[in-house]
PyMOL Python script that loads the backbone (N, CA, C, O; Angstrom):
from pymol import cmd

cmd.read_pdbstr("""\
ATOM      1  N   UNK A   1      28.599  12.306  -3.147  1.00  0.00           N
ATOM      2  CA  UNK A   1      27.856  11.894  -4.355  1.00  0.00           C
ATOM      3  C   UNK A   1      27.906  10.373  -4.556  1.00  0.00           C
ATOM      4  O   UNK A   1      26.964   9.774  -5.075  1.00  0.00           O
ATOM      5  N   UNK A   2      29.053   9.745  -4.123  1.00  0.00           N
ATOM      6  CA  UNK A   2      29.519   8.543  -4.504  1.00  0.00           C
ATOM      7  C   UNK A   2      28.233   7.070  -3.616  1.00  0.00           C
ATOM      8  O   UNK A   2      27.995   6.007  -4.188  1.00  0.00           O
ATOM      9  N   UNK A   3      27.736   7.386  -2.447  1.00  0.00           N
ATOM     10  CA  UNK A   3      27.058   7.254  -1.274  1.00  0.00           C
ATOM     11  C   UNK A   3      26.170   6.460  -1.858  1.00  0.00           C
ATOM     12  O   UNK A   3      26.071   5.233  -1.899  1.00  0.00           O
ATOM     13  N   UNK A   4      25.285   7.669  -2.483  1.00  0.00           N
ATOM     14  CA  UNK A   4      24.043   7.166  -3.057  1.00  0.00           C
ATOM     15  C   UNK A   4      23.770   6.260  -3.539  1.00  0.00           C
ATOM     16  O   UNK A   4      23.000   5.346  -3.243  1.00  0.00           O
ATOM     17  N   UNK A   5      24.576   6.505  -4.561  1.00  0.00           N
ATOM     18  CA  UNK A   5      24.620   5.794  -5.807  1.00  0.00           C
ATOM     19  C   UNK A   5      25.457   4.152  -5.029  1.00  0.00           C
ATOM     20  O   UNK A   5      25.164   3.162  -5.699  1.00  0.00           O
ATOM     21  N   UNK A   6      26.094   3.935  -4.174  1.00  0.00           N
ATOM     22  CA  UNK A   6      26.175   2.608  -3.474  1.00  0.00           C
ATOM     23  C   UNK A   6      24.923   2.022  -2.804  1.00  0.00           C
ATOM     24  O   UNK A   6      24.528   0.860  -2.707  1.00  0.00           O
ATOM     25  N   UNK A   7      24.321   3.437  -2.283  1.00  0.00           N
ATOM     26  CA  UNK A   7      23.258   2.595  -1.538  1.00  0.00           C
ATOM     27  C   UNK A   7      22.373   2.391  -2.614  1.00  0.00           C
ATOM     28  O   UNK A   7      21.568   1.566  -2.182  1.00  0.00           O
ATOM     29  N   UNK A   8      22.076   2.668  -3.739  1.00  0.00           N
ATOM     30  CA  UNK A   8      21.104   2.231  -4.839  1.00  0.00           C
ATOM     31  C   UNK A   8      21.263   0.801  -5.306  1.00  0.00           C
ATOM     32  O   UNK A   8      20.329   0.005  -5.410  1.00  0.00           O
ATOM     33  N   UNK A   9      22.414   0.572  -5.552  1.00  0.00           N
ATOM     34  CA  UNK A   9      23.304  -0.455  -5.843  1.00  0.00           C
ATOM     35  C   UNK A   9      23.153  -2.026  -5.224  1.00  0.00           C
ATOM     36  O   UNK A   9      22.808  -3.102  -5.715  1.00  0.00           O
ATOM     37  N   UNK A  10      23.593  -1.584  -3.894  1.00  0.00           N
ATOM     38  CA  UNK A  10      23.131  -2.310  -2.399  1.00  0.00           C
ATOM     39  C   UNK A  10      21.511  -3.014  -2.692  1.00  0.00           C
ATOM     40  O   UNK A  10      21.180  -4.200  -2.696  1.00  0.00           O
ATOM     41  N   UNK A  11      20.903  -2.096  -2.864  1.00  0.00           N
ATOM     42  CA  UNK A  11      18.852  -2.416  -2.863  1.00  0.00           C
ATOM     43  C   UNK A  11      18.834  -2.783  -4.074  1.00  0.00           C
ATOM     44  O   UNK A  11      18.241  -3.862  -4.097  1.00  0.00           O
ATOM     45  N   UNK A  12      19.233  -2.418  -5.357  1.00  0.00           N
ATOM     46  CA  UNK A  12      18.882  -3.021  -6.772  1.00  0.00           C
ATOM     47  C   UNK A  12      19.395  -4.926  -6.343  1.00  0.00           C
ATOM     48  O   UNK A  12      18.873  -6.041  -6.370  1.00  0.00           O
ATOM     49  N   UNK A  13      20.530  -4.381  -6.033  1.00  0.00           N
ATOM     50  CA  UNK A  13      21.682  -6.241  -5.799  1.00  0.00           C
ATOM     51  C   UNK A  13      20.540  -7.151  -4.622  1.00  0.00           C
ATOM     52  O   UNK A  13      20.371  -8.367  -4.708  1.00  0.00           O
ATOM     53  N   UNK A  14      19.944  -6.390  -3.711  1.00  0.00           N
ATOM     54  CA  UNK A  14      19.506  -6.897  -2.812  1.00  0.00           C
ATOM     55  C   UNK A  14      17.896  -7.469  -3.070  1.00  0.00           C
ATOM     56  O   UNK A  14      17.392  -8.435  -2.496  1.00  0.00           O
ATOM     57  N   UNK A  15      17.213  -6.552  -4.146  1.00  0.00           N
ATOM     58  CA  UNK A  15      16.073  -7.369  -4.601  1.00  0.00           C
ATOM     59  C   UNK A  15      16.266  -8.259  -5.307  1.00  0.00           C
ATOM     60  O   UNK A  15      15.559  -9.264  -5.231  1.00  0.00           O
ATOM     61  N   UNK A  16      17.329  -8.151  -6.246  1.00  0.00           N
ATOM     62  CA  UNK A  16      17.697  -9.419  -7.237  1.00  0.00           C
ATOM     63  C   UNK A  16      18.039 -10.361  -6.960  1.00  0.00           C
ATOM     64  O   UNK A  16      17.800 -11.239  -7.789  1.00  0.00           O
ATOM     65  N   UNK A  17      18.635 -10.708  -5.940  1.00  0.00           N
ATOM     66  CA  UNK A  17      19.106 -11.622  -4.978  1.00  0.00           C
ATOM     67  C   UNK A  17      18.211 -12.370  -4.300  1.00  0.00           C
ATOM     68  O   UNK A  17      18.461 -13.574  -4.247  1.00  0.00           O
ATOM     69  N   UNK A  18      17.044 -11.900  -3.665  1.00  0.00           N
ATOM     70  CA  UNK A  18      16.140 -11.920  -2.934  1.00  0.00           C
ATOM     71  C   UNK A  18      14.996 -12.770  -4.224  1.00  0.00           C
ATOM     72  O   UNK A  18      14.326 -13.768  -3.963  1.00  0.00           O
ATOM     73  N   UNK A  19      15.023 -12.111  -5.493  1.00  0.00           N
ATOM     74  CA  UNK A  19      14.302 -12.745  -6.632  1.00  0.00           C
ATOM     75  C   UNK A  19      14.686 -13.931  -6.816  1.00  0.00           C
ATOM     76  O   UNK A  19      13.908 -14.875  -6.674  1.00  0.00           O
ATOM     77  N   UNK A  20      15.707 -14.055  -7.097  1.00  0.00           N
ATOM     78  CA  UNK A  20      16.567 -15.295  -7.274  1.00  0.00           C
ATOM     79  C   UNK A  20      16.468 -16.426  -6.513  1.00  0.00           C
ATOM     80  O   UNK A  20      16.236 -17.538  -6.988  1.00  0.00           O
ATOM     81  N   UNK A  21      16.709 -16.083  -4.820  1.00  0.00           N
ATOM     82  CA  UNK A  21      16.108 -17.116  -4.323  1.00  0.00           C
ATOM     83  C   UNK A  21      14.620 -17.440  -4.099  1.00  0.00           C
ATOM     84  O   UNK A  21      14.455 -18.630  -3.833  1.00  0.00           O
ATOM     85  N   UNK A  22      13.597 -16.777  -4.131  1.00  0.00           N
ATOM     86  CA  UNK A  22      12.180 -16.954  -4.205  1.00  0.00           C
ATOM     87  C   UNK A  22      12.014 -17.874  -5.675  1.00  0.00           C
ATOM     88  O   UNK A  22      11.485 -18.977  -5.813  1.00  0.00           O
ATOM     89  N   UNK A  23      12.571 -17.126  -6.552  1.00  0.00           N
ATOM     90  CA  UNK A  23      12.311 -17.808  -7.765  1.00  0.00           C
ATOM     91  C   UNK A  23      12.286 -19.184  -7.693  1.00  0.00           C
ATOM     92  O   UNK A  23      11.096 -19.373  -7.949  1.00  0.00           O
ATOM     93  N   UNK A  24      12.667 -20.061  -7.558  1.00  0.00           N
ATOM     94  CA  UNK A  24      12.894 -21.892  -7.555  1.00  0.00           C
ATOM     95  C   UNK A  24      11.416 -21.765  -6.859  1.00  0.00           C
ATOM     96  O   UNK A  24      10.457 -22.030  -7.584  1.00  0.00           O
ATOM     97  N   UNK A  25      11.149 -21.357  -5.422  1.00  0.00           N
ATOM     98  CA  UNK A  25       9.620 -21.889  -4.643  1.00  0.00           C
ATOM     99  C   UNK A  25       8.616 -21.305  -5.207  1.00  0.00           C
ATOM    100  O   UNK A  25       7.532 -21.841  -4.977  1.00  0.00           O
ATOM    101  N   UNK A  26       8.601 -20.076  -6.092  1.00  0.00           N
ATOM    102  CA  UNK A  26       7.605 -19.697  -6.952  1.00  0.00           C
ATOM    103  C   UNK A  26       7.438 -20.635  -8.010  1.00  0.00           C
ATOM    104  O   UNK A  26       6.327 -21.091  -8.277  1.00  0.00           O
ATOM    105  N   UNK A  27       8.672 -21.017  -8.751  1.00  0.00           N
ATOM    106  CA  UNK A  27       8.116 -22.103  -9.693  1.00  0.00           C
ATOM    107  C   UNK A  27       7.211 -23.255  -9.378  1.00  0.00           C
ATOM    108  O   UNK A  27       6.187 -23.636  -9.946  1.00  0.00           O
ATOM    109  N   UNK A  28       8.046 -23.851  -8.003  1.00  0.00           N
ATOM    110  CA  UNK A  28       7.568 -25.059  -7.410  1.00  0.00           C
ATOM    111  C   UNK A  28       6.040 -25.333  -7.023  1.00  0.00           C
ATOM    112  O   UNK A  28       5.395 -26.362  -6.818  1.00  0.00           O
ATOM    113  N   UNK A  29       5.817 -24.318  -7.015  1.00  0.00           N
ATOM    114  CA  UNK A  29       3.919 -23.790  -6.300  1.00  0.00           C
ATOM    115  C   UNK A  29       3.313 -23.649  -7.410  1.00  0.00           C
ATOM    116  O   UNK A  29       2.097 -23.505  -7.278  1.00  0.00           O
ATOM    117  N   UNK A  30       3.894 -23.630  -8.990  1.00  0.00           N
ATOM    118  CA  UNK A  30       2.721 -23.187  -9.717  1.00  0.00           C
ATOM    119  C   UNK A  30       2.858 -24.171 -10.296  1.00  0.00           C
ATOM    120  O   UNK A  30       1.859 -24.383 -10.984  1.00  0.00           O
ATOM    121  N   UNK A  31       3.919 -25.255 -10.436  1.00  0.00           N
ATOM    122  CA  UNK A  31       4.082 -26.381 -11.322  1.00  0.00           C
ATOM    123  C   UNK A  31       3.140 -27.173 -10.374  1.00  0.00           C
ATOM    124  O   UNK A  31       2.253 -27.711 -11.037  1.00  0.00           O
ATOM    125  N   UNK A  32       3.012 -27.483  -8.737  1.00  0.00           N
ATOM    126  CA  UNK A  32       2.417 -27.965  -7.755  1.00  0.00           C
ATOM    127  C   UNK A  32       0.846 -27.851  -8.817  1.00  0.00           C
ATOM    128  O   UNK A  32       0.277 -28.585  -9.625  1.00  0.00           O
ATOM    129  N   UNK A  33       0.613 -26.407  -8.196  1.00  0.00           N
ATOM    130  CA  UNK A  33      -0.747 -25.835  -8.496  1.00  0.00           C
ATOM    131  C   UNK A  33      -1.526 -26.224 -10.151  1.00  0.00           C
ATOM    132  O   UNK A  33      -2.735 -26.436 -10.250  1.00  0.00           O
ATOM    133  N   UNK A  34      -0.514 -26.260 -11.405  1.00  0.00           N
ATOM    134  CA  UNK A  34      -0.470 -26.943 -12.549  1.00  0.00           C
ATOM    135  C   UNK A  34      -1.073 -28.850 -12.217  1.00  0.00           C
ATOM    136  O   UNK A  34      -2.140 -29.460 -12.279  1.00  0.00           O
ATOM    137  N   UNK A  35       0.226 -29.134 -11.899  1.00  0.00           N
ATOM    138  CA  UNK A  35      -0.092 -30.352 -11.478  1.00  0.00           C
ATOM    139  C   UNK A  35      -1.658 -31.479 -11.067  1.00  0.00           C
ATOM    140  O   UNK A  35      -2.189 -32.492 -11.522  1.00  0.00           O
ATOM    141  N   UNK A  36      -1.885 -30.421  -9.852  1.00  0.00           N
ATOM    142  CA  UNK A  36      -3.002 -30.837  -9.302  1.00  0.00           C
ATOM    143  C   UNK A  36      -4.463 -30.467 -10.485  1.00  0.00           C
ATOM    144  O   UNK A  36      -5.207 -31.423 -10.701  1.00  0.00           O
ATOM    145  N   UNK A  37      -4.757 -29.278 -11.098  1.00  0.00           N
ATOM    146  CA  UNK A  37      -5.010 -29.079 -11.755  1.00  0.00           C
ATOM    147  C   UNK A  37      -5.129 -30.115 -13.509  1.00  0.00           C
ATOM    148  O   UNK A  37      -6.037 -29.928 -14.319  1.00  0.00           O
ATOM    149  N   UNK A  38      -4.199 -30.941 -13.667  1.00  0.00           N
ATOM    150  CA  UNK A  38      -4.332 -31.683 -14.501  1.00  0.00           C
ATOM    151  C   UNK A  38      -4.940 -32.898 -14.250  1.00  0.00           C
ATOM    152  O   UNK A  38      -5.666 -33.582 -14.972  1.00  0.00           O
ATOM    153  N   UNK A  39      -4.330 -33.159 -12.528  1.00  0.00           N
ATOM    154  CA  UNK A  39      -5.038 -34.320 -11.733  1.00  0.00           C
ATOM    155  C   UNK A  39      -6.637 -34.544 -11.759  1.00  0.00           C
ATOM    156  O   UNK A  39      -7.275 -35.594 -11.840  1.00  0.00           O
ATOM    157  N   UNK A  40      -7.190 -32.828 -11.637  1.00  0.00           N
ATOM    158  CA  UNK A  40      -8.175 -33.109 -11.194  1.00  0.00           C
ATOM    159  C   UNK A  40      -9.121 -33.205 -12.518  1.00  0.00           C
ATOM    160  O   UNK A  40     -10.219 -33.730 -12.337  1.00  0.00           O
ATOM    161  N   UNK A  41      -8.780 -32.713 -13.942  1.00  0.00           N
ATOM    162  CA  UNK A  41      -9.367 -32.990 -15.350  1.00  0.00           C
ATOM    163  C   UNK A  41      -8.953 -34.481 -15.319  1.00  0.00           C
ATOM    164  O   UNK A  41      -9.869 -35.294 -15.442  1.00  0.00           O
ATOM    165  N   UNK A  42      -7.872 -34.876 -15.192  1.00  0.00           N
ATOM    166  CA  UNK A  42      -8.206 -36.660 -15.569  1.00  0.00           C
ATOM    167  C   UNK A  42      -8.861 -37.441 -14.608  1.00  0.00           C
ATOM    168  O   UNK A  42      -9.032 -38.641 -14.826  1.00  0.00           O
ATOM    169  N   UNK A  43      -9.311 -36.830 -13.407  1.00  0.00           N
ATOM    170  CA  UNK A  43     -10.451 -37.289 -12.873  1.00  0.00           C
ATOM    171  C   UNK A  43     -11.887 -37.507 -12.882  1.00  0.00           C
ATOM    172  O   UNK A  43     -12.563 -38.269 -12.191  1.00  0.00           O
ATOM    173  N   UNK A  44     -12.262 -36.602 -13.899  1.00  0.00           N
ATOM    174  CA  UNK A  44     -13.110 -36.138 -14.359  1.00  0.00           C
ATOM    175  C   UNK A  44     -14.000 -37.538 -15.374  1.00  0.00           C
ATOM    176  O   UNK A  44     -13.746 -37.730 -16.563  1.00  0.00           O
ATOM    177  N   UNK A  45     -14.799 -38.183 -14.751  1.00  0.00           N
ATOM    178  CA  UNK A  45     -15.429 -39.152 -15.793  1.00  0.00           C
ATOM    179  C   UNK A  45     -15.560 -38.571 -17.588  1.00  0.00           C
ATOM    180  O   UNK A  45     -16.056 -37.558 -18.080  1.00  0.00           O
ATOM    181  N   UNK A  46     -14.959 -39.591 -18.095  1.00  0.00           N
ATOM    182  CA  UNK A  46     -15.362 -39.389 -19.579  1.00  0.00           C
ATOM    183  C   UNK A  46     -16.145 -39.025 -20.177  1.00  0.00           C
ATOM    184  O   UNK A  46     -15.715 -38.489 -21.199  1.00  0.00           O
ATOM    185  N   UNK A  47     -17.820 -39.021 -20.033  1.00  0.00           N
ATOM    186  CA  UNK A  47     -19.109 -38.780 -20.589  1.00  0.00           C
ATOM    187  C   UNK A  47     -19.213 -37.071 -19.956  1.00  0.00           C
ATOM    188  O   UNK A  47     -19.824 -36.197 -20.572  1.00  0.00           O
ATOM    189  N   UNK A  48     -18.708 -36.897 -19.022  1.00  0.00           N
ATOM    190  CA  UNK A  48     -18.635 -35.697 -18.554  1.00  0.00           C
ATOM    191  C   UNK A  48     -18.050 -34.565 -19.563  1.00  0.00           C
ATOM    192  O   UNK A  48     -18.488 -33.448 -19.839  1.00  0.00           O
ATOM    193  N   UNK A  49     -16.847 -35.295 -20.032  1.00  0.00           N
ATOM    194  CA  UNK A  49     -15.511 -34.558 -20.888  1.00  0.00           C
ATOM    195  C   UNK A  49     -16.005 -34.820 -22.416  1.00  0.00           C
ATOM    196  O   UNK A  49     -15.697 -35.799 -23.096  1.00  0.00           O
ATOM    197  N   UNK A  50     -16.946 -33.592 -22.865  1.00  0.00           N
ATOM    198  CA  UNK A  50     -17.928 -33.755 -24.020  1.00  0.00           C
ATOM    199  C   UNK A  50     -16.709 -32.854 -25.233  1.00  0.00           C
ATOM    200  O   UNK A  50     -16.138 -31.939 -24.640  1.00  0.00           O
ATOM    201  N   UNK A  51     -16.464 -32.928 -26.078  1.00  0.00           N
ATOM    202  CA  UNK A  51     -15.879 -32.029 -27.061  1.00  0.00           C
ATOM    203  C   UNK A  51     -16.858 -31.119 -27.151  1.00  0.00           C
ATOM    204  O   UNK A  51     -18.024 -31.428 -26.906  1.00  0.00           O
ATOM    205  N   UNK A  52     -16.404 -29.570 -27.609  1.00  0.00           N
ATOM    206  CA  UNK A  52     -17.412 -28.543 -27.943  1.00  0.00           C
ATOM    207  C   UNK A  52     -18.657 -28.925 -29.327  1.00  0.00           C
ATOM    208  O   UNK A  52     -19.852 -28.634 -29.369  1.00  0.00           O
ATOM    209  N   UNK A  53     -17.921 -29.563 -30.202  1.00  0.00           N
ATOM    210  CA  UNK A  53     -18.733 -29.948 -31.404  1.00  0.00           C
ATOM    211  C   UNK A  53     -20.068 -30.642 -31.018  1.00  0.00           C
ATOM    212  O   UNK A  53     -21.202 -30.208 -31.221  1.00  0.00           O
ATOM    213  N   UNK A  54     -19.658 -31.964 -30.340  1.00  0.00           N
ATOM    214  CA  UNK A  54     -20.470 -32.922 -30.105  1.00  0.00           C
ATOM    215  C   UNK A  54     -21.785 -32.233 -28.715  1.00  0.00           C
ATOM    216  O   UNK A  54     -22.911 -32.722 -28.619  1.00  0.00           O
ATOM    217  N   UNK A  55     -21.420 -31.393 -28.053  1.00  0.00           N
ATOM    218  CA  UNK A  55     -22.098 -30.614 -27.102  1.00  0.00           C
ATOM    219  C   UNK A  55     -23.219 -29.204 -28.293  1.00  0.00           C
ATOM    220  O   UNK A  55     -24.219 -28.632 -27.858  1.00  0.00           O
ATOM    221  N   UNK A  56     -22.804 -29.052 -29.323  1.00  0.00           N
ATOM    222  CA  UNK A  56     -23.555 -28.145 -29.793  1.00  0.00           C
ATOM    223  C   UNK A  56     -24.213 -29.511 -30.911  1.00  0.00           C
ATOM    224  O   UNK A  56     -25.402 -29.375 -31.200  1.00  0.00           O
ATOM    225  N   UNK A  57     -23.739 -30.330 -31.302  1.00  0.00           N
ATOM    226  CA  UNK A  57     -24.600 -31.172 -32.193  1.00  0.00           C
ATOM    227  C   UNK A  57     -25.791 -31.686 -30.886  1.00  0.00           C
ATOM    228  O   UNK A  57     -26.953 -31.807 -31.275  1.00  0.00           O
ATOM    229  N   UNK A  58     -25.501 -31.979 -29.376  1.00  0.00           N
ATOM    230  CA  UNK A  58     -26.701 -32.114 -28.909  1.00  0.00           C
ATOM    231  C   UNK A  58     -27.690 -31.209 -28.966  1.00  0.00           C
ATOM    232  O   UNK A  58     -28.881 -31.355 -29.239  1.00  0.00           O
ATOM    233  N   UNK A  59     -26.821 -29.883 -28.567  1.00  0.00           N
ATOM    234  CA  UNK A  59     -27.929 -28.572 -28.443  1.00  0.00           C
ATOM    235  C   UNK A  59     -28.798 -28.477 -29.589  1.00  0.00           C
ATOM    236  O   UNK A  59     -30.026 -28.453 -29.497  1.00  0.00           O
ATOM    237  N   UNK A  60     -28.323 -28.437 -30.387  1.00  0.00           N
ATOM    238  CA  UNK A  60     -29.305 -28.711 -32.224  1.00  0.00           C
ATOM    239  C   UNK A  60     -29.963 -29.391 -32.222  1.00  0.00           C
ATOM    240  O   UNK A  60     -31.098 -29.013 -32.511  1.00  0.00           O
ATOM    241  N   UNK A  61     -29.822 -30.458 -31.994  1.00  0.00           N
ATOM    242  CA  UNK A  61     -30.811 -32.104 -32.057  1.00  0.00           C
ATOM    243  C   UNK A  61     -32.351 -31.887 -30.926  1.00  0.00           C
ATOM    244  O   UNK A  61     -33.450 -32.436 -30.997  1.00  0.00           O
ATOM    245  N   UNK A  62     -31.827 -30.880 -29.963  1.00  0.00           N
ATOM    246  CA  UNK A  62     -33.163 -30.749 -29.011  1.00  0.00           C
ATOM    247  C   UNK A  62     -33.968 -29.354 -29.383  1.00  0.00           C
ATOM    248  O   UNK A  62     -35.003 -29.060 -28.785  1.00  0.00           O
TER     249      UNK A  62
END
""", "prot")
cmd.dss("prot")
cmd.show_as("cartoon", "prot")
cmd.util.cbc("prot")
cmd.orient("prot")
């Protein structure tokens, strides 16, 4: 009876472990992926980057 319940033990300890170290390069890839992502909005020319208001006061005006 005792068996099992080690080898359950073993695989619960062994994914968590396994989480643990993935975890840090999962962060690293989405802060990356974040990152670039902010890069590429402040790249973005200004006249481009309209507020919603000022984009529906054009739509009205035409």
């Amino acid at each position: 009876m005792k068996t099992p319940d080690r080898e359950a033990l073993k695989y619960t300890f062994g994914v968590c472990s396994w989480q643990i170290i993935m975890l840090p390069t999962i962060l690293t890839t989405t802060a990356n992926k974040i990152r670039i992502t902010i890069k590429n909005i402040k790249f973005i020319p200004k006249p481009q980057r309209i507020s919603r208001d000022h984009s529906l006061e054009i739509f009205n005006k035409m």
